[in-house]
Structure formats: structure tokens, C-alpha cells
N, C-alpha and C positions, 0 to 999 in steps of 0.2 A: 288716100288714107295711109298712114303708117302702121305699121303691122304691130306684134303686139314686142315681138322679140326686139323692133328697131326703136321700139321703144324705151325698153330698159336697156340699151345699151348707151343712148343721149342720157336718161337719167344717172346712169353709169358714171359717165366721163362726166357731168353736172357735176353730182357729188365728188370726183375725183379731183375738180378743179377746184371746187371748193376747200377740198380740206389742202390742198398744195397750197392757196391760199392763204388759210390759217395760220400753215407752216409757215411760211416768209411772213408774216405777220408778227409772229412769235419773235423769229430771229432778229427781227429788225428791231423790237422791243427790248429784248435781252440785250440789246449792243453785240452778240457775236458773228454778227457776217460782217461786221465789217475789221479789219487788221487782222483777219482771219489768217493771214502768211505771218510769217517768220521773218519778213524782212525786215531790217532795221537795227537800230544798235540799243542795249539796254544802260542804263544808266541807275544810280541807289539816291535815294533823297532819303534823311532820319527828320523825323517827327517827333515831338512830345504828347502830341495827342494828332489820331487822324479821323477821330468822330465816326460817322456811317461811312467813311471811303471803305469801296469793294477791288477786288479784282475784277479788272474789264474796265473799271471806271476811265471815263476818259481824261484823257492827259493834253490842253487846249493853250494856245498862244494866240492874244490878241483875237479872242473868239474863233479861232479856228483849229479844230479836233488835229494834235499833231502826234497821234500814239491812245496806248491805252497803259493802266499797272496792271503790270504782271502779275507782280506779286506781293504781300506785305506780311513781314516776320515781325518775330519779338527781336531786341538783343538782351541779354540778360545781363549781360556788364554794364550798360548805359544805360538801359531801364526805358529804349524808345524804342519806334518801331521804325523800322528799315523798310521803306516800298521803294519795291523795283518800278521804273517806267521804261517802257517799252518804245520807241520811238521811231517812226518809220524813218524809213530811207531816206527820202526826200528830203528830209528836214537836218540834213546833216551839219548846217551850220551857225548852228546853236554857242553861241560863247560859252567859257568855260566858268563866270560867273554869273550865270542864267541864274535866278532865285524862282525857287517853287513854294506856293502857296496853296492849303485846303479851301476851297469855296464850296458854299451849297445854293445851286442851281434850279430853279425851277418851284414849284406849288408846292410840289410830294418832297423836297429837298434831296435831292440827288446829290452826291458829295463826287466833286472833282477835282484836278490836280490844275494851277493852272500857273505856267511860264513866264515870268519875265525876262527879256534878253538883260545881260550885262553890256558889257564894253571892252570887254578883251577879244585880242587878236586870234587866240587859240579857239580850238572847238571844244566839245563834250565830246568823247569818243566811250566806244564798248567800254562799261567796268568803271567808269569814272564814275564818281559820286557829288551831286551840287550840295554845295556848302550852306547857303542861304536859304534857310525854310522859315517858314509861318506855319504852325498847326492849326488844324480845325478849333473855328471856334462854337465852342460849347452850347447850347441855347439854354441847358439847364443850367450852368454856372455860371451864366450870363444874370439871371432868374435872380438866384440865390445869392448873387451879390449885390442886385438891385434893392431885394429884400431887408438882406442886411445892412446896408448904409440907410436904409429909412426906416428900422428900427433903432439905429446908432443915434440918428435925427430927431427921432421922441423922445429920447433919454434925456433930463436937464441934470447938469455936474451937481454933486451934494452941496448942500446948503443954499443953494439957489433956485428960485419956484420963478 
């Protein structure tokens, strides 16, 4: 029979395990364990709209996760927002007319960043900016202009029934 002390100390380490559990549960959900280093080179893409994209969002070529955004600013001269992508190591050879697009991913719409290769010989390197964006598109402005062309549709020009 186990005694009473060797008891709550299994219970112990039970609960200990569990909540360490949680934890990596947690992390693995927030996307921060993983590009958790510094390695890699950053790069600036400008938007006119980038919808629900976050920092951490991931940044994916041809379905495979190749970085995360750093960061995303206002510019106040251009009136767009500037996000930085983070992009690992590995994937250093990225042409220098790669085009980035906003996609929304998934049920709950998770907003990502997502790569096209170009066809130049040159790379993307630290500090370079890709030229070729697509912004997020809108679901509400989507909506609203579905609405409007089909109240445009009811209308008949004057004089005519």
C-alpha cells in the first residue's frame, strides 16, 4: 500500500504535468514557439488594407510556413501600412520579385501573408522591400458592394416602367 505522503507527491508531479502541458498547449496555439530565434533576414511589404493580419501571423510559400510578421506600422506619407516579414534562414533564396499577398485561412479566418516566387536571378536580402502586394480582402466591403449593385439592379431609368 502506498503511504499517505507518496501519495501527494504522484498527485504532485500529476498536476505538475498537467499544467506543463497546458503550457505547450497554449504556445503551440499562440504560434510563439515556433521562429522563436532571431534567425533569418527581414524584409517590408506595403499594404492598402491588411484586414485582421497580426504580428506572429505566419508568412507561407506554396503551403509551407517560411517566417512569421514582425511587425506592422502606419506610414503617414502613403496612407499604408508597412509589415515587416521575418523570414528564416533557410529560405534565403527568395527572388527579388517575389509578390506577397493577404489570405484568410481557416474556419475562425486567421489572416496570413502568403509568397509568390518571381523569376529574377537576384535574392531578397535584410531591408529589401517586395514590390508586388495584394491586400487583404475585406468580407464587409465585399458585402456592401454586392448590396449595392443589386439595389443599382432595381432601380428602372426615368420614364421607363
Amino acid at each position: 500500500m502506498v503511504s499517505k505522503h507518496g501519495l501527494e507527491i504522484w498527485v504532485g508531479l500529476f498536476v505538475a504535468a498537467g499544467l506543463a502541458a497546458l503550457f505547450m498547449l497554449a504556445m503551440k496555439v499562440s504560434n510563439m514557439s515556433a521562429f522563436a530565434d532571431d534567425a533569418g533576414y527581414s524584409v517590408k511589404a506595403r499594404f492598402e488594407n491588411v484586414g485582421g493580419l497580426k504580428v506572429r501571423s505566419p508568412v507561407s510559400m506554396a503551403g509551407v510556413r517560411v517566417g512569421r510578421v514582425a511587425d506592422i506600422t502606419f506610414d503617414a506619407k502613403t496612407y499604408e501600412a508597412v509589415v515587416t516579414l521575418r523570414i528564416a534562414e533557410k529560405f534565403n533564396t527568395l527572388p527579388k520579385d517575389t509578390s506577397a499577398s493577404i489570405f484568410t485561412a481557416g474556419v475562425l479566418g486567421e489572416n496570413y501573408v502568403g509568397l509568390e516566387a518571381g523569376a529574377q536571378d537576384d535574392y531578397l536580402k535584410e531591408g529589401d522591400t517586395i514590390k508586388l502586394t495584394q491586400s487583404a480582402v475585406v468580407l464587409e466591403n465585399l458585402i456592401g458592394q454586392f448590396l449595392f449593385n443589386k439595389a443599382q439592379e432595381g432601380k428602372t431609368p426615368e420614364g421607363k416602367k
